[in-house]
Each structure stands twice: as C-alpha cells, then as structure tokens.
N, CA and C atoms as a LAMMPS dump frame, in Angstrom:
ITEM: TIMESTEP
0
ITEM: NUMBER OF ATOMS
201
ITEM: BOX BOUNDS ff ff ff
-5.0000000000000000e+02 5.0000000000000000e+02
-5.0000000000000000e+02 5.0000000000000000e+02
-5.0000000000000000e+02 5.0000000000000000e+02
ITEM: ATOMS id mol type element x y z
1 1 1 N -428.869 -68.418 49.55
2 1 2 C -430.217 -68.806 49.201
3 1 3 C -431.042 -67.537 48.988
4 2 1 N -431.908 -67.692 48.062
5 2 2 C -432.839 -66.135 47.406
6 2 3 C -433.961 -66.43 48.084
7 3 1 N -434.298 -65.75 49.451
8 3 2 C -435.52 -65.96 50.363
9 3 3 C -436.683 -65.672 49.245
10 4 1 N -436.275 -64.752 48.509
11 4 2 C -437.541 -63.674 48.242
12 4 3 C -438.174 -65.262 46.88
13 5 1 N -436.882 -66.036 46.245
14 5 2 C -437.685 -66.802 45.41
15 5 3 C -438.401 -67.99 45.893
16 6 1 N -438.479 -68.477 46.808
17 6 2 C -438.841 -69.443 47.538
18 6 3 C -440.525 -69.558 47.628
19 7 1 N -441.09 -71.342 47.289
20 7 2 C -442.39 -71.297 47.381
21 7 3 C -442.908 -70.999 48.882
22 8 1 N -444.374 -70.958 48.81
23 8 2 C -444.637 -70.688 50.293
24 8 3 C -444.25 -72.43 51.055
25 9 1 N -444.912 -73.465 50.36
26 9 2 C -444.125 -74.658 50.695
27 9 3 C -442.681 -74.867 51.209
28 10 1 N -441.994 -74.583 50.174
29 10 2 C -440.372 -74.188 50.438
30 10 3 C -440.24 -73.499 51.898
31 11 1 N -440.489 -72.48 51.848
32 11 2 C -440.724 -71.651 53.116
33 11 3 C -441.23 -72.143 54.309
34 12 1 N -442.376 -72.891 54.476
35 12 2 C -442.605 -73.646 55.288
36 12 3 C -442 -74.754 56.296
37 13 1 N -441.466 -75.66 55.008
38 13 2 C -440.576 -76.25 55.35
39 13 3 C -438.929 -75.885 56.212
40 14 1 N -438.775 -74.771 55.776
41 14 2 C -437.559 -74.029 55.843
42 14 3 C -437.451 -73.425 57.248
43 15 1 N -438.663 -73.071 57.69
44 15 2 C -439.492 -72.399 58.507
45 15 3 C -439.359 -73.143 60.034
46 16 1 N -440.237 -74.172 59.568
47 16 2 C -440.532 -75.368 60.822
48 16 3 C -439.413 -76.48 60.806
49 17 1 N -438.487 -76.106 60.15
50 17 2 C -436.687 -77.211 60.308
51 17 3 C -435.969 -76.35 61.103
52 18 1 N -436.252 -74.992 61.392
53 18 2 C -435.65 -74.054 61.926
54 18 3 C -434.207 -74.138 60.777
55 19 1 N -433.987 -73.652 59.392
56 19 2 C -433.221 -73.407 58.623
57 19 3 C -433.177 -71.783 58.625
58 20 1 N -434.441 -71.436 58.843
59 20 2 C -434.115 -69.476 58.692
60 20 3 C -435.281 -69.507 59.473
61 21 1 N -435.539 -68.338 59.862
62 21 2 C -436.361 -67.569 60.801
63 21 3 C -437.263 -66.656 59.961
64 22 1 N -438.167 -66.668 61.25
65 22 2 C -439.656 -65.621 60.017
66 22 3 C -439.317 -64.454 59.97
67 23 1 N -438.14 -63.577 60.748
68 23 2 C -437.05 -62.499 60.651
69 23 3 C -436.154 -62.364 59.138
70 24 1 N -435.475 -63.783 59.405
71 24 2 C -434.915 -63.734 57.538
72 24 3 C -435.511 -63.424 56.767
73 25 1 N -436.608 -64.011 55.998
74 25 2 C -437.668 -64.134 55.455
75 25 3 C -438.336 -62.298 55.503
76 26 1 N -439.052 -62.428 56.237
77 26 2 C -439.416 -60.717 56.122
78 26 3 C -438.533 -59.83 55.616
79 27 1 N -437.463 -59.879 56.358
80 27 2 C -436.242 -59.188 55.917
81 27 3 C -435.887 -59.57 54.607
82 28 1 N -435.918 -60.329 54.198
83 28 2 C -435.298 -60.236 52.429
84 28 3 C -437.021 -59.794 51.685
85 29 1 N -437.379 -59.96 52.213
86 29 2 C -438.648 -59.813 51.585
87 29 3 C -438.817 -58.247 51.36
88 30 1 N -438.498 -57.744 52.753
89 30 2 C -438.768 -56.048 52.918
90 30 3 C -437.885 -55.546 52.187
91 31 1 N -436.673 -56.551 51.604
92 31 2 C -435.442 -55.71 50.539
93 31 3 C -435.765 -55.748 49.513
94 32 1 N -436.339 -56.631 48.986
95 32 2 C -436.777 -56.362 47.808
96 32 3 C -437.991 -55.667 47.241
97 33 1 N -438.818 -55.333 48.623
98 33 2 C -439.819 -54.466 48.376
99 33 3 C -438.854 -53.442 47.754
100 34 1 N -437.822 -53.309 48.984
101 34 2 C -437.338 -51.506 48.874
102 34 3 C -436.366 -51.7 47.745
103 35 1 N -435.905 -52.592 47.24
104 35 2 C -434.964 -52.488 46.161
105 35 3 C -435.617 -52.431 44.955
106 36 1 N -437.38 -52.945 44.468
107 36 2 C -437.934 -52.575 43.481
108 36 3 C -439.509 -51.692 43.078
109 37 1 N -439.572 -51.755 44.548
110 37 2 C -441.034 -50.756 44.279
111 37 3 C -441.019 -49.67 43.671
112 38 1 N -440.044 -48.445 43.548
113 38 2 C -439.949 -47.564 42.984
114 38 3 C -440.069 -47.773 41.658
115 39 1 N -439.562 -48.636 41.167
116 39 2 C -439.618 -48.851 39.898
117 39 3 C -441.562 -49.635 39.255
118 40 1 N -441.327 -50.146 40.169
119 40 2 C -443.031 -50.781 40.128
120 40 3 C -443.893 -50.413 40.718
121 41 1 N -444.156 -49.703 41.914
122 41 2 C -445.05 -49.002 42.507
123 41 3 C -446.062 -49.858 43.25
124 42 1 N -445.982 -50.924 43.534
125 42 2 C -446.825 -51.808 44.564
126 42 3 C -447.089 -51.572 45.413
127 43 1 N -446.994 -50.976 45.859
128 43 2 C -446.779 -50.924 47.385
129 43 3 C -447.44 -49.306 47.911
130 44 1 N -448.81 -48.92 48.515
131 44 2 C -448.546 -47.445 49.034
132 44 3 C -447.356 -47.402 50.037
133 45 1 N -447.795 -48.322 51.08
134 45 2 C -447.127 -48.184 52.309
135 45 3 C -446.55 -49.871 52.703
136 46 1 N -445.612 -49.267 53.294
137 46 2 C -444.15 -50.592 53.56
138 46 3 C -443.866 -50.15 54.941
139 47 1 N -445.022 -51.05 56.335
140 47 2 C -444.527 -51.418 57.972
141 47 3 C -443.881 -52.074 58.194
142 48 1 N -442.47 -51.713 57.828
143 48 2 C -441.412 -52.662 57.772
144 48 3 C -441.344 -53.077 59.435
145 49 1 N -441.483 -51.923 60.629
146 49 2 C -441.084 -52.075 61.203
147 49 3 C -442.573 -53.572 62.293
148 50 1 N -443.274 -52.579 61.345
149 50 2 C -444.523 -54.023 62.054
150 50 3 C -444.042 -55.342 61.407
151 51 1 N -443.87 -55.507 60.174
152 51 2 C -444.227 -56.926 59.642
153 51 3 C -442.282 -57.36 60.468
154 52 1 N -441.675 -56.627 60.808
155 52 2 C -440.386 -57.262 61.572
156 52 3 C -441.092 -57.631 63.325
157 53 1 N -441.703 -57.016 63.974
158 53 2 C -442.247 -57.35 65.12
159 53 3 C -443.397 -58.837 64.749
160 54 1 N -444.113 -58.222 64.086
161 54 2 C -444.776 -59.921 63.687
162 54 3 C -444.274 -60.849 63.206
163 55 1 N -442.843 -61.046 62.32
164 55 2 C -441.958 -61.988 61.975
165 55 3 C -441.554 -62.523 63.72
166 56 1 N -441.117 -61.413 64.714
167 56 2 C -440.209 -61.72 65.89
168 56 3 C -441.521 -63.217 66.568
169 57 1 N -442.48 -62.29 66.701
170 57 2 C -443.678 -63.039 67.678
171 57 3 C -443.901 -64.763 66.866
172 58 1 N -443.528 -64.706 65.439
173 58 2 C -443.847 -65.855 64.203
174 58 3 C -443.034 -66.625 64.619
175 59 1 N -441.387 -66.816 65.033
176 59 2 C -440.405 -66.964 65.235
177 59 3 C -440.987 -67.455 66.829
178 60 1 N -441.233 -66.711 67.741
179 60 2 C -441.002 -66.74 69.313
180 60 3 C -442.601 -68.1 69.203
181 61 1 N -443.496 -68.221 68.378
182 61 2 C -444.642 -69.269 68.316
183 61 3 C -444.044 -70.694 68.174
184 62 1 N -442.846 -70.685 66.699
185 62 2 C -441.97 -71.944 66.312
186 62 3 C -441.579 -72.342 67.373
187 63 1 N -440.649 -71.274 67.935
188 63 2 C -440.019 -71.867 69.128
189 63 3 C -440.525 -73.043 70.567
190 64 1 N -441.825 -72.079 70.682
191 64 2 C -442.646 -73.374 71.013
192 64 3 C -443.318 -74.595 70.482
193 65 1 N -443.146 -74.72 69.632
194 65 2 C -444.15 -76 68.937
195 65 3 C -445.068 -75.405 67.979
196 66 1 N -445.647 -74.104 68.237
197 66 2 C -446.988 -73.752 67.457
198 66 3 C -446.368 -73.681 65.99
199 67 1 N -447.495 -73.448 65.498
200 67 2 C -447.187 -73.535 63.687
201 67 3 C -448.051 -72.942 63.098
C-alpha cells in the first residue's frame, strides 16, 4: 500500500481500524520527503526525528480511545 498516496479520509480510517500506525504513515511520508525534495526543494527543514516522536505519542492516544 502507497501511504504517501492516501486521502486524509483514507488515512483516517486506516488509522482508527488500527490497519497502520501514525509511525507508518510519518515514516513513508518522511521517505518521500527525502526521496524527492532535492529535486523540488519544499522543504527548508525535515524533524524527522520530532514528527516520529509525535507520530509515537499519535499512536500511544489511539491506543486509548482518543482520536
């Protein structure tokens, strides 16, 4: 499955079925930052390592019920 093409709906859903984690998701997301920004330049700066700690905490909220 291509995380990175997925609506935010899609995602949602995907999300709160527990099918992938807000870890997956970031993570393909942060690859394709790094697999095309150079070429496109979007991006100054890429906290990969933050937006992976805020995916963890996104993930550890599902787990309880929150949404």
């Amino acid at each position: 499955m291509d995380l990175h093409a997925l609506t935010i709906d899609q995602a949602k859903r995907l999300l709160v079925g527990r099918e992938i984690s807000s870890v997956d998701l970031v993570t393909a997301m942060l690859d394709r930052i790094e697999t095309h920004d150079a070429k496109v330049g979007a991006f100054l700066t890429v906290d990969r390592k933050g937006a992976l700690a805020a995916a963890s905490e996104a993930d550890a909220c599902l787990a309880t019920g929150v949404d």
